[in-house]
C-alpha positions as CSV (number, residue, x, y, z in Angstrom):
1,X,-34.0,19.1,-69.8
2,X,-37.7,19.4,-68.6
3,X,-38.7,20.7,-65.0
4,X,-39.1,17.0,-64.1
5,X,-35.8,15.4,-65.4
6,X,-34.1,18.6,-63.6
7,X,-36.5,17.4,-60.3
8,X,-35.4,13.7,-60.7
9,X,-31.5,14.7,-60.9
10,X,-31.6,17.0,-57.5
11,X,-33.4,14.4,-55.8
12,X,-30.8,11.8,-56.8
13,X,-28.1,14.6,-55.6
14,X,-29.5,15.6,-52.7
15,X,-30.2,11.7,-51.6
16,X,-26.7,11.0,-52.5
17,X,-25.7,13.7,-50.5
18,X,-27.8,12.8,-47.7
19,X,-26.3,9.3,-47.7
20,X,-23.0,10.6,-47.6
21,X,-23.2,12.9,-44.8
22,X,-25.4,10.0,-43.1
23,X,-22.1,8.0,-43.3
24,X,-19.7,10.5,-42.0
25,X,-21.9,11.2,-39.5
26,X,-22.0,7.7,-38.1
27,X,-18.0,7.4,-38.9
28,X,-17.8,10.3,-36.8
29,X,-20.4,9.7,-33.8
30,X,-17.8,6.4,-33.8
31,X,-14.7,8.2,-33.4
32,X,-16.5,10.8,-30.9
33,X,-17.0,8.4,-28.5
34,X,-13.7,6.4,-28.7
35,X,-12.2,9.7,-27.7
36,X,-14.6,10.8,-25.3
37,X,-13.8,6.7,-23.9
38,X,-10.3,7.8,-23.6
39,X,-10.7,11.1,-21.9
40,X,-12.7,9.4,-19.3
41,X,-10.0,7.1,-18.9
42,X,-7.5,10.2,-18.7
43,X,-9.3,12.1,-16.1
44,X,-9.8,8.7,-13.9
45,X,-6.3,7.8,-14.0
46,X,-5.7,12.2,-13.1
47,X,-8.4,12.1,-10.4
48,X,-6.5,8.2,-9.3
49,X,-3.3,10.0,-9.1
50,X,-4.2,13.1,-7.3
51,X,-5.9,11.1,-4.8
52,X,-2.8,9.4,-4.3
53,X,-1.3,12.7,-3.3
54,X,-3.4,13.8,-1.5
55,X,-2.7,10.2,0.4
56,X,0.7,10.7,0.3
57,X,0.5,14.7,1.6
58,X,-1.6,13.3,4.6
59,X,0.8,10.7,5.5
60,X,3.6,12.7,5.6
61,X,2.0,15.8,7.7
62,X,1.2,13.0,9.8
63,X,4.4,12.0,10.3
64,X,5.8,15.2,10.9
65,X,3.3,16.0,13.4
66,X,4.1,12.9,15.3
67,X,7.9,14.1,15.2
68,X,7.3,17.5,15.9
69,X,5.2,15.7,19.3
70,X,8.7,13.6,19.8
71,X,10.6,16.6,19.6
72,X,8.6,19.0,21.7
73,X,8.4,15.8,24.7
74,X,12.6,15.5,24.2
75,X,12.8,19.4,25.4
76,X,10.5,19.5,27.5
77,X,12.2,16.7,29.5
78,X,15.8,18.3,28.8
79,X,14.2,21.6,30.3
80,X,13.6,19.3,32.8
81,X,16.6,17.8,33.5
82,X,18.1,21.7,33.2
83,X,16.0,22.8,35.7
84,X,16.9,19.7,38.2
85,X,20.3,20.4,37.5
86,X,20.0,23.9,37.8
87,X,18.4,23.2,41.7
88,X,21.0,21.1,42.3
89,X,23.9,23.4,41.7
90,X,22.2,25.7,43.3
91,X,21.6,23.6,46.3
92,X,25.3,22.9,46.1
93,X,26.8,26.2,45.3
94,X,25.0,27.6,48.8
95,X,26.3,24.2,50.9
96,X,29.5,25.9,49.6
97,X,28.5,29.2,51.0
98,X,27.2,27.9,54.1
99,X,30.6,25.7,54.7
100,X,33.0,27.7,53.8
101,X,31.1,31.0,55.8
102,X,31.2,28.6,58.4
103,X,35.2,28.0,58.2
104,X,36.3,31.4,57.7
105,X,34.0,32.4,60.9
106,X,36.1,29.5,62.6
107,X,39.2,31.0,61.2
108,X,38.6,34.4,62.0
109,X,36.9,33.5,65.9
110,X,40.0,31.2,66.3
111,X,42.4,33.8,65.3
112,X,41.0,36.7,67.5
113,X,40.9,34.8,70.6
């Protein structure tokens, strides 16, 4: 085989070659970016979701804020009521004192006469 025959064949191998990988390239450039499509599509739908959460998290602090404002309003007015309650025995419990002082100084200024 001369120099040139030898030339001629690694040209048609290496262009044979370079076709080949030329192909597989472009098969995978295709496949590349149908799964690069579908990690996009992944991530969106992961971002989607967490955003939901996050949604979700705010409604329900929220709501527990709102009830922990119910709550807090419900015993402050019970502490409220307490307290009324509280003056009002007390108001009682010393009418008691004052009455019944008042009847056993009767009693005991009736009884020494």
């Amino acid at each position: 085989m001369s120099f040139w025959e030898m030339l001629a064949l690694v040209s048609t191998m290496t262009t044979i070659l370079g076709v080949f990988l030329t192909i597989y390239a472009m098969i995978n450039n295709k496949t590349l970016k149908e799964e690069s499509r579908h990690t996009r599509e992944i991530l969106n739908r992961m971002e989607q979701g967490q955003k939901e959460i996050a949604e979700k998290q705010n409604a329900t602090l929220a709501r527990m804020e709102q009830g922990q404002k119910e709550i807090a309003e419900k015993q402050n007015a019970t502490l409220a009521r307490m307290e009324e309650g509280q003056r009002e025995s007390t108001k009682y419990l010393a009418h008691l004192i004052v009455t019944e002082g008042e009847k056993t100084r009767e009693e005991v200024g009736g009884h020494s006469l």
